[in-house]
Backbone as a printed PyTorch tensor [residue, N CA C, xyz], in Angstrom:
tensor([[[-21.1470,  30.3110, -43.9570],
         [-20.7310,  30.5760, -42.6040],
         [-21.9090,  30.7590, -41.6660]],

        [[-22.9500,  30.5250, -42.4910],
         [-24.0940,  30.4480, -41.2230],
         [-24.1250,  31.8850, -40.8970]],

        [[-24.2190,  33.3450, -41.6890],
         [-24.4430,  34.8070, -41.3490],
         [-25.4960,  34.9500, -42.2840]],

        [[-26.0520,  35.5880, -41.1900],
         [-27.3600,  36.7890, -42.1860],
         [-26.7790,  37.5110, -42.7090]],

        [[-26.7360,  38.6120, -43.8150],
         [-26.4190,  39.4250, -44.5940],
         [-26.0770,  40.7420, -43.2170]],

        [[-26.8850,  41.0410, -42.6140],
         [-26.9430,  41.4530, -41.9670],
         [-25.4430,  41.3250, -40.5430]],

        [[-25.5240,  40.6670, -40.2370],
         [-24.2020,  39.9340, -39.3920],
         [-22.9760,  39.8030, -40.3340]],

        [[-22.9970,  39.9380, -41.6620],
         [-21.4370,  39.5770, -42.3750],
         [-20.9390,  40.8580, -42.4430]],

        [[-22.2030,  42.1420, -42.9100],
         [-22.4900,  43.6470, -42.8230],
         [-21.2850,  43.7470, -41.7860]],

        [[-21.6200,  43.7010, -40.3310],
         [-21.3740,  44.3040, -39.5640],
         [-19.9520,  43.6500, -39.2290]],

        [[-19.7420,  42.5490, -39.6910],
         [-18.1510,  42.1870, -39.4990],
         [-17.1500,  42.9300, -39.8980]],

        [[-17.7460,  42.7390, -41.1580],
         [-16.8980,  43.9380, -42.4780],
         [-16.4900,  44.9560, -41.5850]],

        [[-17.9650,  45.8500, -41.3950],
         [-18.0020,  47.0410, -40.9550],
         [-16.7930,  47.0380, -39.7240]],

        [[-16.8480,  46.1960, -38.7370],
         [-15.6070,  46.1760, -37.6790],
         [-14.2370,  45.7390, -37.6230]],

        [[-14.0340,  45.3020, -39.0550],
         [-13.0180,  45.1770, -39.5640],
         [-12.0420,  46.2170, -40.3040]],

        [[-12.8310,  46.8500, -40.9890],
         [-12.5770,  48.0600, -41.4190],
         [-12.1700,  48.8750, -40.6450]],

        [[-12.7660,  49.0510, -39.8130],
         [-12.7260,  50.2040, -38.4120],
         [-11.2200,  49.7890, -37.7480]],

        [[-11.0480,  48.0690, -38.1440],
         [ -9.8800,  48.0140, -37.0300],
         [ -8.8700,  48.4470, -37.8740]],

        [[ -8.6260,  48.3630, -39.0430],
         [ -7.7690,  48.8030, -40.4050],
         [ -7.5360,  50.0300, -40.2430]],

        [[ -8.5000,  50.7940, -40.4220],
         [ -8.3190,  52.1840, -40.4020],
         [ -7.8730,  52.7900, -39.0980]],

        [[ -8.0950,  52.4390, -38.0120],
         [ -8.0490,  53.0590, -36.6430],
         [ -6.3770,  52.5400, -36.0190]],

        [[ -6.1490,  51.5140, -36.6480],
         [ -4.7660,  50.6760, -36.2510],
         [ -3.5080,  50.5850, -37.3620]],

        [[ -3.7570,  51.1530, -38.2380],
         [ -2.5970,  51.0190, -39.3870],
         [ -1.7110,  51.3970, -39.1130]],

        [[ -1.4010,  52.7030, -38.4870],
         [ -0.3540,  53.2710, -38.6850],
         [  0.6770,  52.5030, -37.0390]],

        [[ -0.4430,  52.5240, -35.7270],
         [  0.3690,  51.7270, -35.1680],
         [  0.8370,  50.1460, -35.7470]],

        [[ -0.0860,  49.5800, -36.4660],
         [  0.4610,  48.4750, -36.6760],
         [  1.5810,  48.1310, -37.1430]],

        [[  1.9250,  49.3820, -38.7760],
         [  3.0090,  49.8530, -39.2970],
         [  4.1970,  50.1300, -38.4860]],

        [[  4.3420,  50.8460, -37.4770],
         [  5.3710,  51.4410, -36.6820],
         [  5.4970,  49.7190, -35.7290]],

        [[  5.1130,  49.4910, -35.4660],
         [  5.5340,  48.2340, -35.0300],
         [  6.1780,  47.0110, -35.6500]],

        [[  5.5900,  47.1430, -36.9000],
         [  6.2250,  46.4050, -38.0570],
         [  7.5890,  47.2180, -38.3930]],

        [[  7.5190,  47.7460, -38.3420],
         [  9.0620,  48.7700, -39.3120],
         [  8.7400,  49.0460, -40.4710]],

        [[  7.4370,  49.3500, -40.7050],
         [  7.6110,  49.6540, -42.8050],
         [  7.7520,  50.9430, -42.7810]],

        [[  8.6620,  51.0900, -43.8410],
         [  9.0380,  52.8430, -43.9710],
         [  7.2950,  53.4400, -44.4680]],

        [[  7.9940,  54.3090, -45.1340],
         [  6.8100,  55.2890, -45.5390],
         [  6.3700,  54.7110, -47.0410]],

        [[  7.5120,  54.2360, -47.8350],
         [  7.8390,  53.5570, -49.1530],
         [  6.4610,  52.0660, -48.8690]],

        [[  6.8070,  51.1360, -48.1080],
         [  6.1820,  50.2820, -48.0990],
         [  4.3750,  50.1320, -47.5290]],

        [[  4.7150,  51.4810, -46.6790],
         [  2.9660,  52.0060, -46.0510],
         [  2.3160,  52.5020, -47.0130]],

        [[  3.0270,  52.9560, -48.3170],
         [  2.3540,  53.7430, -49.0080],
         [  1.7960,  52.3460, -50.4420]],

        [[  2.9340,  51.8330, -50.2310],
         [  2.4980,  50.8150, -51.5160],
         [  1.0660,  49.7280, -51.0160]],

        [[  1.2070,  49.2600, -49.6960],
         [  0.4080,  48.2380, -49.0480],
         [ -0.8450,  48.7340, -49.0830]],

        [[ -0.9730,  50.2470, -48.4230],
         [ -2.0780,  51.0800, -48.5890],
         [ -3.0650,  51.5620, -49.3220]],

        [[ -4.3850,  50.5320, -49.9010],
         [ -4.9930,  50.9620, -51.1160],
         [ -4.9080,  49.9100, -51.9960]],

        [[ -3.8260,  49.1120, -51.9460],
         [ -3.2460,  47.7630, -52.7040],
         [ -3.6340,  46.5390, -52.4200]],

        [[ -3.0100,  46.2030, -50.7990],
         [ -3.1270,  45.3880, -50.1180],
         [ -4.1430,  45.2690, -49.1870]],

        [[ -4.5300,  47.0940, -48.4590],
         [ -5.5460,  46.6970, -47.9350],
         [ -6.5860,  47.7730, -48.2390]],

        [[ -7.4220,  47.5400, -48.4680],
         [ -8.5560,  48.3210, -48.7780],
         [ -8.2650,  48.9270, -49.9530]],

        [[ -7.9950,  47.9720, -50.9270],
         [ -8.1520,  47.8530, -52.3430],
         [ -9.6260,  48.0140, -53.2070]],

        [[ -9.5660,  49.0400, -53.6400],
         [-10.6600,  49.7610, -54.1320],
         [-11.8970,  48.4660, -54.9470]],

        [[-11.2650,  47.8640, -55.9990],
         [-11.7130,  47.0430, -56.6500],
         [-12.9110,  45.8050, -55.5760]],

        [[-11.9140,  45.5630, -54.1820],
         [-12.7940,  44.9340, -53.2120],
         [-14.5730,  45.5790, -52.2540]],

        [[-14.6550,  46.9560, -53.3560],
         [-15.9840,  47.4380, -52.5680],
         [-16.4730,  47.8890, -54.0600]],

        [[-16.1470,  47.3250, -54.8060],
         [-16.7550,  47.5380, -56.7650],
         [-18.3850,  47.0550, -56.2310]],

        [[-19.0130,  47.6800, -57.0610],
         [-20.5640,  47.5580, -56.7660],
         [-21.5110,  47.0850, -55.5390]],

        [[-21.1250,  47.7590, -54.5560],
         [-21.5220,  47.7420, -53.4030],
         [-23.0760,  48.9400, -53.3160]],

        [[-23.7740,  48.5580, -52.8590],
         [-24.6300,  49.9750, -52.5610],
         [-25.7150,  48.6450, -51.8730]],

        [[-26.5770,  49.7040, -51.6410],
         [-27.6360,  49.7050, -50.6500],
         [-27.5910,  49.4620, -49.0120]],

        [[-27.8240,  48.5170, -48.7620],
         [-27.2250,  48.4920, -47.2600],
         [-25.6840,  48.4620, -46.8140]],

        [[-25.1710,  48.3270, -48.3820],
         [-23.5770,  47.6850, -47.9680],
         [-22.6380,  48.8460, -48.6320]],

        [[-23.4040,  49.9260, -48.9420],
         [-22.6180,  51.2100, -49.4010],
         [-21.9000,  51.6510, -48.7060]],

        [[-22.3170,  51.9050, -47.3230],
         [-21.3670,  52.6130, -46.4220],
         [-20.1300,  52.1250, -46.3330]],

        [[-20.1390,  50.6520, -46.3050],
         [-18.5270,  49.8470, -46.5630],
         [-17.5570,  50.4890, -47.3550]],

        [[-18.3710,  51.0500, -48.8670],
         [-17.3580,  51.7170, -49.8500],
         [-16.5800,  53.4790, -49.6420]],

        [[-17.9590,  53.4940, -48.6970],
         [-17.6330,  55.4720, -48.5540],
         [-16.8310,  55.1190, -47.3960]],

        [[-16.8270,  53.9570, -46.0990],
         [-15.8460,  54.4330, -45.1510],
         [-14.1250,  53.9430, -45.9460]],

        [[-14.1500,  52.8420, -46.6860],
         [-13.3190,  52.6130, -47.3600],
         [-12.2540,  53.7590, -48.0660]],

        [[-13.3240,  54.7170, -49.1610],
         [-12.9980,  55.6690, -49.9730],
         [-12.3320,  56.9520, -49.2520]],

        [[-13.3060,  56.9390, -48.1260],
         [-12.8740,  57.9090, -47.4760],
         [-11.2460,  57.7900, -46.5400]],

        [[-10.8850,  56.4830, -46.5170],
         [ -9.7290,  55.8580, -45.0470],
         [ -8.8530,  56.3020, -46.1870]],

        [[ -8.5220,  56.1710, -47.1360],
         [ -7.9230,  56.2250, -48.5780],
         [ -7.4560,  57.5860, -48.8050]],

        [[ -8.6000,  58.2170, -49.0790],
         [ -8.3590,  59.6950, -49.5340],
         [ -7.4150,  60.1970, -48.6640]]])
């Protein structure tokens, strides 16, 4: 895609942010009960396995991840 490591970093990074900061409106707009927010959540998106050996510059991806979760 033609990104520096650096530039794919920071996509992630604002992607995440939109995940975490927009779920629950996105949810309420969708209609998913609590049943289906809870299954999608962790599964579907920000599925743990997708930040498996991450560290050094790209750690923070996993702790804001771990943390949207908890």
């Amino acid at each position: 895609f033609l990104l520096s490591r650096e530039q794919a970093l920071g996509l992630i990074e604002c992607q995440l942010i939109g995940v975490i900061e927009h779920w629950e409106s996105v949810c309420d707009e969708a209609g998913l009960s609590a049943v289906d927010r809870a299954y999608l959540w962790g599964r579907q998106f920000l599925n743990p396995f997708a930040f498996d050996d991450l560290s050094g510059d790209a750690a923070h991806l996993k702790t804001m991840a771990d943390e949207a979760r908890a």
